[in-house]
Each structure stands twice: as C-alpha cells, then as structure tokens.
N, C-alpha and C positions, 0 to 999 in steps of 0.2 A: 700489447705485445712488446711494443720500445719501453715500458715502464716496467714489463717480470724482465727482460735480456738487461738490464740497471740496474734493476734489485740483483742479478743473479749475479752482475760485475762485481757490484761495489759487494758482497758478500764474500764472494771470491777472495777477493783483494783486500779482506780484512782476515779472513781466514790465514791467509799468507802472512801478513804481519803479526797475528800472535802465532805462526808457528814460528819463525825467524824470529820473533823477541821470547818466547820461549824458550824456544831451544836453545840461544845464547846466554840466557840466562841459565838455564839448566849447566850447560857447558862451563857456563863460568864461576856456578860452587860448584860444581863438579871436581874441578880441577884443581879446589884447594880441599873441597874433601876428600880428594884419595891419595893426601899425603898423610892421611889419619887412620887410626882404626876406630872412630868414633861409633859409628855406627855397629859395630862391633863390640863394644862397652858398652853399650845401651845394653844391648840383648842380654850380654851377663848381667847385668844388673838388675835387670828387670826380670829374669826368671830366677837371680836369685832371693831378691827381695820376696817373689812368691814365696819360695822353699823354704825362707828362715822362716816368714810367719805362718807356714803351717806346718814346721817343725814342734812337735809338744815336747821332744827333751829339752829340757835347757840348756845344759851343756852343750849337745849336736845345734842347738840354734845357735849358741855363742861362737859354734869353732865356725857358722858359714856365715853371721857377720863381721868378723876375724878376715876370712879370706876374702870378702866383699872391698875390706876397706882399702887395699891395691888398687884396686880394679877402679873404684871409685876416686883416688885420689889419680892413677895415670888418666883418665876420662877427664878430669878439671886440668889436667897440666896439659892432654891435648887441643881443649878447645880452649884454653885460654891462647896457645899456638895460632890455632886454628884464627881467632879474632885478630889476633895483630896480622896475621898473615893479611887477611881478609879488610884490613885497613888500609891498605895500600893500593887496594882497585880505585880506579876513577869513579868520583862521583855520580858522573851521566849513566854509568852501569851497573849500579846501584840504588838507584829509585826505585819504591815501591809504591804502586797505586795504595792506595787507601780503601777504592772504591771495591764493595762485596765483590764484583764477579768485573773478567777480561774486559778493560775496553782498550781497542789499538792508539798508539802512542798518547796514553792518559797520562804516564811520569813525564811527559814532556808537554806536553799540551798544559795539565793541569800542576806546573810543580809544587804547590801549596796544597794537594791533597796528596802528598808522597809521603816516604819517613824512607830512613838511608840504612840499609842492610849491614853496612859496618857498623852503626850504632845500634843495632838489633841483635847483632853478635857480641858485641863488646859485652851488651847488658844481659845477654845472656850465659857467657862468659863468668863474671862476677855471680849471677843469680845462684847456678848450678854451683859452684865453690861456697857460697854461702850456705846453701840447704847440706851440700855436705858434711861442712864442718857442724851442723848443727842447726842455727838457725834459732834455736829456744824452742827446737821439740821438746819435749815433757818423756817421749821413750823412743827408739829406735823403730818401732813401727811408724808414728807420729813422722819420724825423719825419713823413712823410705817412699811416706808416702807425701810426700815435701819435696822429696828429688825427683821423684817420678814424676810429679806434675811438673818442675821444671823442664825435665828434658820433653816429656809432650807438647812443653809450650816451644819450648825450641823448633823441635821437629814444624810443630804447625806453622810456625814461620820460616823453615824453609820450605814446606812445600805452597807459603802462600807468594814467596818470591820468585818461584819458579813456574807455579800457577796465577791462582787467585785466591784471595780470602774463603771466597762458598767451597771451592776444593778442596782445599787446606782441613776445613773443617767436617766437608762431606768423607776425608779420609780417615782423617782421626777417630770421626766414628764409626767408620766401617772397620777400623782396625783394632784400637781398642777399647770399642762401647763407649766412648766418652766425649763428651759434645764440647764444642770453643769455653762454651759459659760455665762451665762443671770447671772444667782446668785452669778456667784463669780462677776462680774461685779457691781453685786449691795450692796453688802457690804461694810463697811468702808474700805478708802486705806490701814489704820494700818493693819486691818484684812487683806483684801488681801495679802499687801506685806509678811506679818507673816507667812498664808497658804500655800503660794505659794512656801516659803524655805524650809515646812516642808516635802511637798511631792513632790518638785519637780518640779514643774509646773511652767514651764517657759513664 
C-alpha cells in the first residue's frame, strides 16, 4: 500500500512538471509566434502548391506560381524575424531534450543530450530561404516539394519543443500522412546534414 500511495506521488509530481515545463514552453514560442502570420503562410502555401500542380493549363499554373512567390518570399522575411527575435531568450529556456519522449527536468539534469531552439530556428530560417530561392530543383514542382518538406520540418520542431520528439512526429503524421524519416529525407542535403548535428541524429 506505502509503495502504489509513492508510485501514485512521485507520478503526480512528475505529471506537474511536464505540464509547467510545457506549458512554458508552449507560452514562450507562443508569444514570439503571434507577432507573425507564419502559420498563416504555410497554409497558403501549401494548398497552393497543391492547385498549381494539379493545374493542367499552363498558363493558369504559371499565373498561381506567380502569385505564390509573395506569399513565399513575406514567409522567409517573417521567420527570418521570427529567429532573431527568438535569439534573444535565455538559454536555460531553450533547451531541448534530445530524448524520443517527456522526461521531467532532462534539459537540466542531462545538458549534453539537449540542442538550443534559437539554433534550430536560426537553421531553419536560412533552410526555408534556401529551398525558396531554389535550391538546384531541376522544376518548380521539385522546389514546392523542397519547401514543403522544410516547413514540416520546422513545424516538427516546434512541436517537439513544446512536446516531445514521439509527439512531434506522432502529429505530423496524423496531419499530413508523413512520418519524421520521410521529411527529413526530403529536404535539402545542406539542411539535413545541418539538422542532423544539431540533434543528434545519426
């Protein structure tokens, strides 16, 4: 009986520390996301990207990557905003576990299995600007589906700093059919090779 009323404590009271480091985290991209319309340029971008490639005129495809490329150029001038803005938090509130799923105070406990969210911005930042301008796609579908895997990989790292990695990834595929290893896969080498020092991933 003294050993489930311990288990049910220390349970408790780990419950409470990831919702209180959660939700501070949460709270604290929060609050440099909604000086953006980020998230809001995604969406254009990404149902427009559908519409041009399963436009068969070609001219009607050329006028909706035409009006795409605004949309697409204010999205890199806001999240490049967005990163410096985001460099300027203190390092202690910017640790990222490493580790697949929640464990309570692990960016402090363990700080050699962390990676720092301004530097996961920063490079995400430049990544997303990169696939824009191009990148050495070979055609404009080649390049939407270049940026699109960046901004998924973005997204997945915010929601792995506000969760966890297994979240991050269990959302992305419930949202759009596509799994951690498919997207980093689809991104530019630079980006990959970049990503893959920052957290680890071998």
């Amino acid at each position: 009986m003294e050993l489930f009323l311990l288990a049910t404590l220390v349970a408790f009271a780990a419950w409470q520390i990831r919702a209180r480091d959660q939700g501070r985290r949460i709270a604290l991209l929060g609050r440099h996301l909604g000086k953006y319309h980020i998230e809001k340029h995604m969406e254009t971008l990404t149902q427009g990207y559908l519409r041009a490639l399963g436009e068969e005129d070609p001219e009607r495809r050329e006028q909706i990557w035409n009006l795409l490329g605004s949309t697409e150029q204010e999205l890199c001038s806001q999240f490049s905003r967005l990163a410096a803005d985001f460099s300027r938090a203190e390092e202690q509130e910017t640790r990222v576990s490493k580790l697949p799923v929640y464990v309570p105070l692990a960016a402090k406990v363990l700080p050699q299995a962390t990676f720092d969210m301004r530097q996961a911005l920063a490079l995400h930042a430049r990544a997303i600007s990169r696939a824009v301008e191009g990148g050495g796609a070979p055609s404009q579908r080649a390049r939407a589906f270049a940026v699109s895997a960046e901004l998924f990989l973005m997204q997945h790292t915010c929601h792995w700093f506000c969760r966890s990695r297994t979240v991050a990834s269990a959302r992305m595929l419930a949202r759009h059919k596509t799994s951690y290893e498919q997207i980093i896969a689809s991104v530019l080498p630079n980006t990959r090779a970049a990503y893959s020092a920052l957290v680890g991933r071998r």
